[in-house]
N, C-alpha and C positions, 0 to 999 in steps of 0.2 A: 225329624229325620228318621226314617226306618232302617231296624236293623235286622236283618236274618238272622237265620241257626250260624251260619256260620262268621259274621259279626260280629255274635256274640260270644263265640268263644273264645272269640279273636279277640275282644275286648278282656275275657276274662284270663285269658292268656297272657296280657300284656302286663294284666294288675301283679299276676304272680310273678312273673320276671321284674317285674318294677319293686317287689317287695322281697325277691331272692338277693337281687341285686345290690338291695339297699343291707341287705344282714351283711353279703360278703365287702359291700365297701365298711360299714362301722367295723367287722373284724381287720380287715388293712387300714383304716385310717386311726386306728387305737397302735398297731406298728411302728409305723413310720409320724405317728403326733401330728397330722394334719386332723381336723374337725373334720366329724363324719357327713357335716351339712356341708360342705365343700364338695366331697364327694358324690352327695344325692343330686347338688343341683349339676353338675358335668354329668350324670347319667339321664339327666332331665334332657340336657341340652344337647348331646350327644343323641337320643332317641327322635327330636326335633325337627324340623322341616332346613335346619341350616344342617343338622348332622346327617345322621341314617334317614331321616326323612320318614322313619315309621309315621308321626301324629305330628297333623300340624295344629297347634292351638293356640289364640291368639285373645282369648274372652277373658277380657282381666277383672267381670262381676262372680265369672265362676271359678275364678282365682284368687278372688277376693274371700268369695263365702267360703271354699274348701281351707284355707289359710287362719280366717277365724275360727270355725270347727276343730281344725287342728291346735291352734292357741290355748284354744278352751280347755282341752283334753289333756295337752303338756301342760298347762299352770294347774289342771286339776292336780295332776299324779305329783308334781314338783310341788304342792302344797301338802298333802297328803303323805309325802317323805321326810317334809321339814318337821324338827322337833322345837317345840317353841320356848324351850328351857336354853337353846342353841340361839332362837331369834329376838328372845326378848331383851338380851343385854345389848343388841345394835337395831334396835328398831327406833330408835329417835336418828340418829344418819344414813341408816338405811332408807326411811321417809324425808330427809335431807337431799339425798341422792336424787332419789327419784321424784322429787317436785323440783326446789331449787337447781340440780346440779343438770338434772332434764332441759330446765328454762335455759340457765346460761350455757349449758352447749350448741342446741338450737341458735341462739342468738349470736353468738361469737361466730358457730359454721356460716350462723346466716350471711355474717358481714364478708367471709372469704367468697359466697356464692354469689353474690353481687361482684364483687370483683372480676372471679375468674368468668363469670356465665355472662355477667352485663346483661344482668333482669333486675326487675324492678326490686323495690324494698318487701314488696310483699311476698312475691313469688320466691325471694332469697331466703324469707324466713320461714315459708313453705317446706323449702328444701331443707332448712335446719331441723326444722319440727318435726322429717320425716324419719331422720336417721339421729335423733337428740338420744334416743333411749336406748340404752341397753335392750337387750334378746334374750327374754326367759330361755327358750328354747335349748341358744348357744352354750347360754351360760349355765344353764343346769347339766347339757352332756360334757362342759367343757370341767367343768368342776366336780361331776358324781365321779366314783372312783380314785379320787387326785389325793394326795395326803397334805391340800393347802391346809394351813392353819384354819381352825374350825371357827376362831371370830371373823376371818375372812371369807371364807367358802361363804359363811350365813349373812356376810353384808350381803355379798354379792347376788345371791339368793333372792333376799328378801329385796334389793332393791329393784331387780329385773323382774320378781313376779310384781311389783307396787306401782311401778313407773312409766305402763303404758298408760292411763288417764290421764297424765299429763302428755304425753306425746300425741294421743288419740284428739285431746281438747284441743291442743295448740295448732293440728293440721287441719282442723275442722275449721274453725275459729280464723286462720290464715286463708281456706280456702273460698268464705262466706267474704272474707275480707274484698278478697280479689274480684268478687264476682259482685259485691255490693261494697262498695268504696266509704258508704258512711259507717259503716259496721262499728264497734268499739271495742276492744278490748276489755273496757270496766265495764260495759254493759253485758258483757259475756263472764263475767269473772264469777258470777253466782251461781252461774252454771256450772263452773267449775267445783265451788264447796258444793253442791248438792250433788254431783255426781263421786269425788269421794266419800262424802259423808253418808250417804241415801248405800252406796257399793256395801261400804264398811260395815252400817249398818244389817244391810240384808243378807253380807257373806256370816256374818256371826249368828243370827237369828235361822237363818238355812241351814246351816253350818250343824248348831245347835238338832235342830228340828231331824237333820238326815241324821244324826249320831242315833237321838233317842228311838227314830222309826228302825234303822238297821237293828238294834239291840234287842228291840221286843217284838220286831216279826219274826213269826215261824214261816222258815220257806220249804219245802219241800227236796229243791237241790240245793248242794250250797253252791253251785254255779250261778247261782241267782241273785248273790248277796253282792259281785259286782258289779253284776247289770244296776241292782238298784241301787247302788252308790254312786254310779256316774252318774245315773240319770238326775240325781240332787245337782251335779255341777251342772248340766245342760238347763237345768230347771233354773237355775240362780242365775244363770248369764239370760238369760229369755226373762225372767223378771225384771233384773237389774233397767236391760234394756226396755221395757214396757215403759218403766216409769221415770226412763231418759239418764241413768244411773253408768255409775262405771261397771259393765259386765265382767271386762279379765278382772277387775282387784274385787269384785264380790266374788268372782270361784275362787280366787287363788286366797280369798279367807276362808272361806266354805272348805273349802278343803284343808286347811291349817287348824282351823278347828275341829273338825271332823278327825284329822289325824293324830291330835292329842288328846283326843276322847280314849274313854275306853271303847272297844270296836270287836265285837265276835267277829271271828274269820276273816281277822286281820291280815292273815299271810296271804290266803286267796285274793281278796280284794288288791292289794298291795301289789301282786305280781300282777295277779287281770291287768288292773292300770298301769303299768311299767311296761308290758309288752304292746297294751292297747295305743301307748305316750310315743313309744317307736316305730309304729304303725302309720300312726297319723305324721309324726315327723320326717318318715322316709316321704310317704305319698305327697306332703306339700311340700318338701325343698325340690322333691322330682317335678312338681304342675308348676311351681313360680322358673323350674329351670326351663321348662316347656315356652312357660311367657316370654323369657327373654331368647330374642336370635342372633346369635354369635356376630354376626354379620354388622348388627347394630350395634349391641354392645363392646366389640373389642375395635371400633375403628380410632384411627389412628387421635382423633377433637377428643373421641371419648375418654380415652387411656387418660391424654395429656389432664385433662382437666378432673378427672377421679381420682389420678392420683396427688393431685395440688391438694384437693378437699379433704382426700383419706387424710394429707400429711398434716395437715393445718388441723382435722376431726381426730387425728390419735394422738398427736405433737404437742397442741396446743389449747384445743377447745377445752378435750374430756380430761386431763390434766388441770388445771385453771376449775375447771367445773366442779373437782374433787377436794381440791384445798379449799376453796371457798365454801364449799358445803359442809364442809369438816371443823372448819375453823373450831378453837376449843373443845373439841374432841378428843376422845383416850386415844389418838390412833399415831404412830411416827410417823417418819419421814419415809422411810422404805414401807410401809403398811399404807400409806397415801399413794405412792408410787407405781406400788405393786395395785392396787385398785385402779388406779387411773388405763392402767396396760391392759389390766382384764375386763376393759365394759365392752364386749363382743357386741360386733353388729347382725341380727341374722334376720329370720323369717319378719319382725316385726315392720321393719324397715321399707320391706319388701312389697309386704300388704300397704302399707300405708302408702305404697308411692302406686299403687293403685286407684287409691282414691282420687285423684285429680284426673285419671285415665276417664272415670268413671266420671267426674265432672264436668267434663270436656274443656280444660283448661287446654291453653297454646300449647305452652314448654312442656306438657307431660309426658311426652313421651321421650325427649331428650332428659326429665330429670328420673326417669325410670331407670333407662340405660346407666346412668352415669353411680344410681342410687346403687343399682346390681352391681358395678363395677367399683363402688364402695365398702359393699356387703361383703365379697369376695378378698378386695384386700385386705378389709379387717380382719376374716374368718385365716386370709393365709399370714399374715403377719404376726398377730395377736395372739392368734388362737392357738398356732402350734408350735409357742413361744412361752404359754404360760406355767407350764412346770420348770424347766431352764430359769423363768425370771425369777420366781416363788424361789428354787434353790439357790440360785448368787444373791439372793439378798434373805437366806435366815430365815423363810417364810412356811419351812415345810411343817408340818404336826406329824404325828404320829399313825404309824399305819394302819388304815381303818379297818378295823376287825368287823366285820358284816358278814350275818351270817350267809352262808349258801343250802342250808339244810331248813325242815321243818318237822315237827310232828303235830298234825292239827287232825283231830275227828272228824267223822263225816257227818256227824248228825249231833251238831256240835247245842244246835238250839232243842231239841225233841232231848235230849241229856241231863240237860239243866245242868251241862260243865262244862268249862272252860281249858283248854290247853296252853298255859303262860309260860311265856319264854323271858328270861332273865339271864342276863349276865352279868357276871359277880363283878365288882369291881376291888381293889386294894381297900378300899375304905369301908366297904360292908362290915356288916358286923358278924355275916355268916362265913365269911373268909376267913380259912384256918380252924374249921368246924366239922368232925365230924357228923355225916348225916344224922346216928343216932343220939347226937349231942344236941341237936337243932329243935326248939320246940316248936313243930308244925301244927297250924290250926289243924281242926277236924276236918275228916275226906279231902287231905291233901295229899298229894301221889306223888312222888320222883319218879317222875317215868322215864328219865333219860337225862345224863350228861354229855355235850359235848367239849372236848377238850381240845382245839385246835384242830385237826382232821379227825383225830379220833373220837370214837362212840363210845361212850365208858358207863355200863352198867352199874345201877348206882347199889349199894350194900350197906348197911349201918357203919362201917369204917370207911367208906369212902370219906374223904377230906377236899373242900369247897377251894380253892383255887383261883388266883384271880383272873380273869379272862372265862372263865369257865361260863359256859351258856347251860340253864337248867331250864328243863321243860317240866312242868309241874301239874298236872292234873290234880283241878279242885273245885268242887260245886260254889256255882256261882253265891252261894247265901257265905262263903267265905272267903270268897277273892279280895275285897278289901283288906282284910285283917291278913291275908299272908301277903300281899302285896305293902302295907304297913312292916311287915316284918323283916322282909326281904330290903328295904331299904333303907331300913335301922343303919344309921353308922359306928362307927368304933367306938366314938366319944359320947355316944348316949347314952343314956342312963335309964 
């Protein structure tokens, strides 16, 4: 198709209003507690050939590909936030979650979809496997910011960034099924270990590999330092998949690791990927709201039966799916509960009900629609219900102190030093320390305290405070040993 001069501004036109649009729905949908992915896809759909009729689009392979680029780039940044001192005491149920508790919601959805649809066994468990898994995506906007309990926030985390290879396998796997009848299950199943295991594998070795290249290139800008960070995730998902591998659970380690490394121009990388994470978030809930047409998806068969499956997939499936994956785990009654209410359905769902499109199965297009009008009542039930549940039931933690400030050098590699940010906790052993009481290694700097909103110049009688954020200038040949010292506790010796 050819475009003119003026086609294409009209396309580039449309992108910025697609991405205006999407910053003013996330500031009203943080308001009023609806999910901002609710909102991007109603401007999707609303711009649409059933709404305003601006763009008709209906190519569900170029909705496919913009959908896993976007994936890629959120489970980057949502890997790259997570602290693994935060995921390593729930990462045995969190990989519970997301294999086991993946399988048996799929399967239990399946047996309501046979029911309510009167399709075969196969194509029912199609439809389970499509919508089995929690939604990195949701689940990261739905929980950044939130004051959930911090062993919860990080199940839920780690289980939606872990848990599409199982849902990715199983719609594959179901859909090869349908289309060749002798297929097996146990003959696929090895594919399965090699795709997490080969993922794991290569998100840590990646992972590894991008920290130590970040650290001892000199770049010229430091605008540069997050281009070549992401490009490790884009790198690690294109390998993963070369060698038939899980791609999202190799970035969403690559990035975990990488984020618990030591990292020059940590803050720049960090925000790049946060606004880049939003980017890609707005633009694919807006293209999969473009895919569906109101027309299809809201008729009267549709409703009826989306919402039989919603009830039976939030009621019954993902409840049932949580205790059983839990079993003898640290976790109560209300902490299983409150997990069960929060495994949002969003972009993942979405894509994956793609793929039968793309297959040219029968029912695809009816289990698209019905998958959309699942997606949606998860995102409005669930989603802007989960601080409400979190508070009746005891669930909330303490208000997250994150900073909104920085002080980072421009020419932070060409210095040979480091700008470390720290904040103090109760238990430090620098807390309740005069600055000139503190013995700081060599070419260590106080260049700045923040205390709550305020900026507090620091002085030999300044006094360390808990909460208090210190920005520290120190050549890197001593970052270890103030970094050791800085996190000395009270009771050491």
């Amino acid at each position: 198709m050819q475009f003119g001069s003026f086609e294409n501004d009209g396309i580039i036109f449309l992108i910025a209003f697609l991405l205006i649009s999407g910053v003013f729905a996330a500031k009203f949908s943080n308001r009023i507690g609806l999910p901002s992915l609710v909102l991007f896809i109603l401007v999707g759909m609303l711009i649409g050939s059933d709404g305003l009729g601006f763009i008709y689009f209906d190519n569900a392979e170029i909705a496919q590909m913009i959908g896993i680029l976007a994936l890629i780039i959120i489970l980057f940044e949502g890997g790259l936030q997570t602290k693994w001192k935060t995921v390593r005491p729930v990462a045995v149920p969190s990989i519970s979650l997301a294999t086991l508790g993946v399988l048996l919601t799929s399967l239990i959805t399946g047996f309501a979809v046979h029911l309510v649809l009167d399709v075969s066994w196969p194509e029912a468990f199609l439809f389970g496997a499509i919508v089995g898994s929690t939604d990195a995506a949701a689940v990261f906007a739905a929980i950044k910011e939130r004051n959930i309990k911090a062993k919860l926030g990080a199940t839920l985390e780690a289980e939606s960034g872990t848990n599409d290879p199982m849902a990715v396998f199983l719609t594959i796997m179901f859909i090869e099924i349908i289309n060749q009848p002798d297929t097996s299950f146990w003959n696929m199943f090895p594919s399965f270990l090699w795709q997490m295991g080969v993922g794991l594998l290569l998100g840590i070795g990646i992972g590894r590999l991008a920290s130590f290249s970040i650290n001892r290139i000199s770049l010229e800008s430091s605008g540069l330092y997050p281009i070549f960070t992401l490009s490790f995730g884009l790198i690690t998902y294109s390998v993963a998949s070369l060698l038939e591998a899980s791609g999202f659970l190799a970035v969403y380690v690559a990035a975990l690791v990488i984020g618990n490394l030591e990292l020059t121009y940590r803050y720049s990388i960090s925000q790049f990927n946060e606004g880049f994470a939003w980017m890609a978030q707005i633009l694919m809930f807006v293209i999969l709201g473009l895919l569906a047409f109101p027309e299809h998806v809201f008729q009267i068969d549709v409703i009826t039966q989306g919402l039989i499956i919603s009830f039976v997939l939030i009621f019954i499936a993902r409840p049932l799916a949580v205790y059983a994956s839990l079993i003898k785990m640290k976790y109560s009654n209300r902490e299983k509960l409150f997990l069960s209410w929060a495994g949002l359905r969003g972009a993942v769902p979405i894509v994956l009900a793609t793929f039968p499109i793309v297959a040219g199965l029968d029912n695809a297009a009816l289990f698209f629609n019905i998958i959309f009008f699942v997606v949606l009542t998860s995102a409005l039930v669930q989603g802007s219900t989960i601080n409400v549940l979190a508070s009746k039931l005891g669930l909330m933690g303490p208000v997250k102190d994150t900073p909104h400030h920085s002080i980072e050098l421009i020419s932070i590699a060409k210095a040979n030093a480091e700008m470390v940010q720290f904040q103090a906790n109760q238990d430090n052993d620098v807390v309740g320390h005069k600055l000139k009481d503190i013995d700081f290694p060599k070419r260590a700097t106080i260049s700045a305290i923040v205390r709550g909103d305020r900026l507090i110049t620091p002085y030999g009688d300044t006094e360390i405070k808990p909460g208090d954020f210190l920005y520290i200038l120190v050549s890197r040949k001593y970052k270890d040993e103030l970094k050791k010292m800085l996190n000395k506790k009270k009771d050491q010796k």
